[in-house]
C-alpha positions in Angstrom: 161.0 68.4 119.7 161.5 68.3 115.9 158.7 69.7 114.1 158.1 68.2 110.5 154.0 67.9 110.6 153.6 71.4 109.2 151.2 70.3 106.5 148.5 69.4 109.1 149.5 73.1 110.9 151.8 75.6 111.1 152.7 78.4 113.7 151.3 81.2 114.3 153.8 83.9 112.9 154.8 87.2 114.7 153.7 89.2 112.7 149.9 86.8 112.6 149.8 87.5 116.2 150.6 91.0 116.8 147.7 91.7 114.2 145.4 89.6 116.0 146.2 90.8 119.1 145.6 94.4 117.9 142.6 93.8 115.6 141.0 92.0 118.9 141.7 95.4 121.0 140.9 98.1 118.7 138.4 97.1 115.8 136.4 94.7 117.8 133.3 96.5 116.8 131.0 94.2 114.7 131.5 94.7 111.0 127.2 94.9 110.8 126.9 97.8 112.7 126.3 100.8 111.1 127.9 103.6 113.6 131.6 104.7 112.7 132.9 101.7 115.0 131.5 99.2 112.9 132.2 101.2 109.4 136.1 100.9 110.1 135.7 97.2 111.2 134.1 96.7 107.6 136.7 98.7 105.9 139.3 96.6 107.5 137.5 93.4 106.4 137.0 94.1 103.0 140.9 94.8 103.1 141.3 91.3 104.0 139.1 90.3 100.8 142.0 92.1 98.9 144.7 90.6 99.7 143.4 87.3 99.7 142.3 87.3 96.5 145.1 89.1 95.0 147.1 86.3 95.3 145.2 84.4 93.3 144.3 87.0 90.5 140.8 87.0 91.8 138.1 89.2 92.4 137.7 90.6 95.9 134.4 90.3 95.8 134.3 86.7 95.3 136.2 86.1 98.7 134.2 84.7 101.5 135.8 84.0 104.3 134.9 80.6 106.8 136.2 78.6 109.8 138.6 76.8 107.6 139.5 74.8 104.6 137.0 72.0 105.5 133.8 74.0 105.9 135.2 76.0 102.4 135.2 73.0 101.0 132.0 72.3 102.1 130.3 75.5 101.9 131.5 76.0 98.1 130.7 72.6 96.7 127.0 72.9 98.4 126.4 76.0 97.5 127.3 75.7 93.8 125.1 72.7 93.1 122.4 74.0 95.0 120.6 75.6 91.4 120.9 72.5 90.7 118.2 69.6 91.4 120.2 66.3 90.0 123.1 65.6 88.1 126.7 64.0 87.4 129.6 64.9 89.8 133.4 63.9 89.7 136.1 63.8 91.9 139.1 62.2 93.1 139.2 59.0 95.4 142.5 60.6 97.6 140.7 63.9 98.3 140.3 65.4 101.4 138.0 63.9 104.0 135.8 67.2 103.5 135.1 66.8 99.7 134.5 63.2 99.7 131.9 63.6 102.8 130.5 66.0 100.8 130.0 64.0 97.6 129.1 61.0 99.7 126.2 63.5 101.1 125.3 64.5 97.9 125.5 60.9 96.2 122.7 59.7 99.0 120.0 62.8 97.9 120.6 61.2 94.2 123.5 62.8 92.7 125.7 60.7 90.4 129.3 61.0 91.5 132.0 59.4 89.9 135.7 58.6 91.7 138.7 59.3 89.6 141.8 57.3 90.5 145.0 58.5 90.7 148.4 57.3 88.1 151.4 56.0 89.9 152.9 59.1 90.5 149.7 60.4 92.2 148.0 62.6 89.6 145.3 62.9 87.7 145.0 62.0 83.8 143.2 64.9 82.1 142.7 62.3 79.2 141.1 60.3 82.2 138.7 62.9 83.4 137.5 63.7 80.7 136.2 60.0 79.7 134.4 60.1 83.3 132.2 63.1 82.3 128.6 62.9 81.0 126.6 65.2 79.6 124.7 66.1 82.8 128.5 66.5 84.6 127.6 69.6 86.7 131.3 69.9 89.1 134.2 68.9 89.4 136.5 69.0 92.4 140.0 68.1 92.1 142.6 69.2 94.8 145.5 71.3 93.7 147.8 69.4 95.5 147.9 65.7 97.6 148.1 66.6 101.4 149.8 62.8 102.1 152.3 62.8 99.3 152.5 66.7 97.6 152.0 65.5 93.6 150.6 68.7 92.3 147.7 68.6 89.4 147.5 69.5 86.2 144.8 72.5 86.8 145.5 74.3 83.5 144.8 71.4 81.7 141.4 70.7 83.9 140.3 74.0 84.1 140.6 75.1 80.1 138.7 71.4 79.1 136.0 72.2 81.5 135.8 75.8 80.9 134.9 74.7 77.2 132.3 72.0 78.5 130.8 75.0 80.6 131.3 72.5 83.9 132.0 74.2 87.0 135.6 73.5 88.5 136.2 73.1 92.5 140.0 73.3 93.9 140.7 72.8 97.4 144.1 74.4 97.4 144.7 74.2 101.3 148.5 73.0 100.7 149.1 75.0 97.8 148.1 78.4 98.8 151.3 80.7 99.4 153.6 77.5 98.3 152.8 77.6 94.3 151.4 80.1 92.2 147.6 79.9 91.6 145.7 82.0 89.2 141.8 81.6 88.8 141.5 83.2 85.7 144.5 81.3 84.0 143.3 78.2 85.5 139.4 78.5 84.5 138.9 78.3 88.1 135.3 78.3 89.5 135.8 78.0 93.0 138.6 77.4 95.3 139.1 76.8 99.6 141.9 78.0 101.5 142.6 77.3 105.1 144.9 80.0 107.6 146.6 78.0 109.7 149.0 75.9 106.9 150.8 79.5 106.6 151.2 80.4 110.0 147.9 81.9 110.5 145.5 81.3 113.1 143.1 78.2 113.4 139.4 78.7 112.7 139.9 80.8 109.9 140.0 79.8 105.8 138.2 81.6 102.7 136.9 80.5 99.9 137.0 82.1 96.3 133.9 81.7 94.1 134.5 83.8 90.6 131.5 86.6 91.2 130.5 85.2 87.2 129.6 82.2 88.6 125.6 81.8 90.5 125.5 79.8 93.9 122.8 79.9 96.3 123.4 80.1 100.3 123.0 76.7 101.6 121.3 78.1 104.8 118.3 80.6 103.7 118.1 84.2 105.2 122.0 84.3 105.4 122.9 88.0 105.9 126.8 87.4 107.0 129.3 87.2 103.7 126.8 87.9 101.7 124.6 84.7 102.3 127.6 82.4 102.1 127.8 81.1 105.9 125.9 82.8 109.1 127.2 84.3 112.0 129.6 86.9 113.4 132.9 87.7 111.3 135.9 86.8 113.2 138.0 89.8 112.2 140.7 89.4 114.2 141.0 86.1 113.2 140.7 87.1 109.6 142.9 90.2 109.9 145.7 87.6 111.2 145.0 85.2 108.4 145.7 88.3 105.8 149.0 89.2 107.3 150.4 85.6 107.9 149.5 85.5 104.1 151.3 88.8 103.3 154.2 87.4 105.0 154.2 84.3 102.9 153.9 85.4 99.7 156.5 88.3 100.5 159.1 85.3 101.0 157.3 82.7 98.8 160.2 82.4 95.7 163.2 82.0 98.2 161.3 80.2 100.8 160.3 77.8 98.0 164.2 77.3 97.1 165.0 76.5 100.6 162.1 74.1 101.1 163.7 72.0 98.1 167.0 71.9 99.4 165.9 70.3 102.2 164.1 67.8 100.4 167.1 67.4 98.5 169.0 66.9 101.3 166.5 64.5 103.0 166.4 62.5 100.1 170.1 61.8 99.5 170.4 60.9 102.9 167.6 58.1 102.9 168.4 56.2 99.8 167.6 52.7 100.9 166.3 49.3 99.0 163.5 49.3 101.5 162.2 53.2 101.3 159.6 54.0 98.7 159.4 57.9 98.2 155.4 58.0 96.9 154.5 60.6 94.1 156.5 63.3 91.8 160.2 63.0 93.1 160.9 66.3 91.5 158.1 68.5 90.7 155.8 67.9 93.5 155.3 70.0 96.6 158.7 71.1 98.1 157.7 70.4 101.4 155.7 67.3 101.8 157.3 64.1 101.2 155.2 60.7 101.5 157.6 58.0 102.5 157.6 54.0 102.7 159.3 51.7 104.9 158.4 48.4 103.1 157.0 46.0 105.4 157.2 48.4 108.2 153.9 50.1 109.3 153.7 53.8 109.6 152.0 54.3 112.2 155.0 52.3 114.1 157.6 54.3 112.1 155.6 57.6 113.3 156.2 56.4 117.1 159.8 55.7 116.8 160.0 59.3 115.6 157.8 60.8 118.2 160.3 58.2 121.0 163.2 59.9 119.3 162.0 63.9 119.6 160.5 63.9 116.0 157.4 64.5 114.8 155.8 63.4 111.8 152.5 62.0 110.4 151.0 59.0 109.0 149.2 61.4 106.4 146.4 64.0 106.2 145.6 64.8 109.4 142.0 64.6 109.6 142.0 60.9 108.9 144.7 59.9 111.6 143.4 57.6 114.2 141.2 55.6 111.7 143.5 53.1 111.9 143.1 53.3 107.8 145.3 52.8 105.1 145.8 55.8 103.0 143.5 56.5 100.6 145.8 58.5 98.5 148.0 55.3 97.7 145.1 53.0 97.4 143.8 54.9 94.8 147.4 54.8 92.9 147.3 51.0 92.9 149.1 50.4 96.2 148.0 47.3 98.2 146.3 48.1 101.9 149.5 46.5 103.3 151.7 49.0 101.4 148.9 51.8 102.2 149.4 51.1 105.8 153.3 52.3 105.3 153.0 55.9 104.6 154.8 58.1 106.7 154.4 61.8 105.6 157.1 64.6 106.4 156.4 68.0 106.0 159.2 70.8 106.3 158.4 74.7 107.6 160.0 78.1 108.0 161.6 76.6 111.2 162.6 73.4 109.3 166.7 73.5 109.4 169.4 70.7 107.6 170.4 69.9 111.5 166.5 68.8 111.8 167.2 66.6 108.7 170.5 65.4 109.9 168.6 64.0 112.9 165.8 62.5 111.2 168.0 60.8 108.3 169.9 58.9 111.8 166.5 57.9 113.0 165.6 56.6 109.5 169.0 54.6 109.6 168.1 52.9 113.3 164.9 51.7 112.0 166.2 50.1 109.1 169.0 48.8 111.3 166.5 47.8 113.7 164.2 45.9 110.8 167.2 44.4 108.9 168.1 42.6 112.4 164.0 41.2 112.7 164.4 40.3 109.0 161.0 42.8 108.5 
């Protein structure tokens, strides 16, 4: 089969495995215990808060690492708003199903939250944030990058205006990390959630970065593990994978990058059609996720003929397939729930070759052939 679904997982890499393998067989002391077993387990984990953070010009001692980018998300935005009693939150109607849970959690135990929309290319005004905020506006959490489409978002531009406004500032850069340059201190950044398996990591293993400046409490009291952040046993070899799958990328990030947007290049010429939509930043979006319309063709159809045909791709984020749903990242740009139903989402990979696109482009041409001849 034809993998383009890398944006919901990747994977694992070699060189990911190898160290888990190894880390699994030879540190699997636990990094609590105080004998010379456990002291080199520690050594190694605090390793792992290194490199993780130096790719985001952080502080290794703000690295915490988790099961994933959803309970990151999770862990970061309770923990940070747990000082405080009430208040005003913001973010983004098209945000991952872990954020918006979250808010919706927090809106019932009387938090204000307000919903940003997104502009027709999928991004969000600065001009428009700022309007939404009030003077009690304790967070805000705006994804670095759409996981249906790829727009990107202008974090500069958040973070400074927020930094000023002493408001603390959430990213969940799960698709970004090891695709685009991030820098927390650049970016005003308060916290931010990253997930291992989009870079070829394992699953069940993400971090998250809170700036060591900024106070949180532990949302479970008594915490002893990651310094109060989340409870229970590290999963070193897990996290010791994570940190060399993320090595790997960002060895290979600028001419990986290059590749990725040939390919989208290449997909794009190929599918130029009255009847496909390509959804958000045609140019200066994520490389390798491209949010695609079939007009008056359902996506979740389109998705099928793919998987009949040896291909897979995705009707969008894959934590809200199934739902039957239209996508909430194109409602929120003004789309109609008919036109929402369309997406289909392709997302290239290391593995991802012009043959794969040659193939897919053909199967884009038999469904339109296919539609033209049913008058969809």
């Amino acid at each position: 089969m034809i993998y383009l679904d890398y944006a919901a997982s990747t994977p694992m890499s070699d060189r990911a495995m190898m160290t888990y393998t190894k880390t699994a067989r030879e540190y699997f002391a636990n990094t609590q215990s105080l004998h010379d077993a456990g002291t080199t387990a520690a050594q190694l984990l605090e390793l792992a808060r290194t490199t993780i953070a130096t790719h985001v010009n952080g502080d290794p001692s703000g690295v915490y690492f988790t099961s994933g980018g959803t309970e990151a998300n999770i862990l970061a935005l309770t923990s940070l708003i747990k000082r405080y009693p009430k208040g005003h939150l913001i973010t983004v109607e098209g945000e991952h199903s872990s954020v918006l849970n979250t808010y919706a959690k927090l809106e019932k135990e009387g938090y204000r939250v307000s919903y940003l929309t997104y502009n027709h290319e999928g991004r969000i005004e600065t001009e428009r944030l700022l309007e939404a905020i009030c003077e009690d506006t304790i967070l805000v959490s705006v994804a670095s990058a759409n996981s249906e489409i790829g727009s990107t978002q202008p974090l500069e531009d958040i973070g400074r205006e927020l930094y000023r406004r002493n408001i603390l500032f959430h990213t969940d850069a799960v698709q970004t990390y090891g695709k685009i340059p991030i820098d927390v201190q650049k970016m005003n950044i308060s916290a931010l959630s990253i997930s291992s398996h989009k870079l070829h990591g394992p699953k069940g293993v993400g971090a998250c970065y809170i700036n060591p400046l900024v106070p949180w409490d532990p949302v479970i009291s008594g915490t002893i593990h990651e310094k109060g952040f989340r409870p229970g046993t590290i999963n070193l070899p897990g996290i010791c994978s994570f940190t060399a799958a993320v090595e790997e990328t960002f060895e290979r990030l600028e001419s990986e990058q290059k590749r990725l947007q040939n390919l989208r290049t290449y997909l794009l010429n190929g599918i130029v059609h009255p009847n496909i939509v390509i959804e958000g930043q045609k140019q200066t979006g994520l490389p390798h996720i491209v949010g695609i319309r079939i007009k008056g063709l359902e996506g979740q159809y389109a998705m099928l003929e793919f998987n009949r045909k040896g291909i897979a791709v995705s009707t969008g984020s894959a934590c809200s397939v199934g739902q039957q749903k239209p996508s909430k990242t194109l409602l929120s740009m003004g789309r109609t729930e008919d036109e929402a139903r369309e997406l289909v989402r392709i997302s290239f990979g290391r593995e991802t070759t012009e043959k794969d696109l040659k193939k897919t482009i053909d199967v884009f041409q038999e469904i339109l052939t296919r539609c033209s001849a049913i008058k969809i």
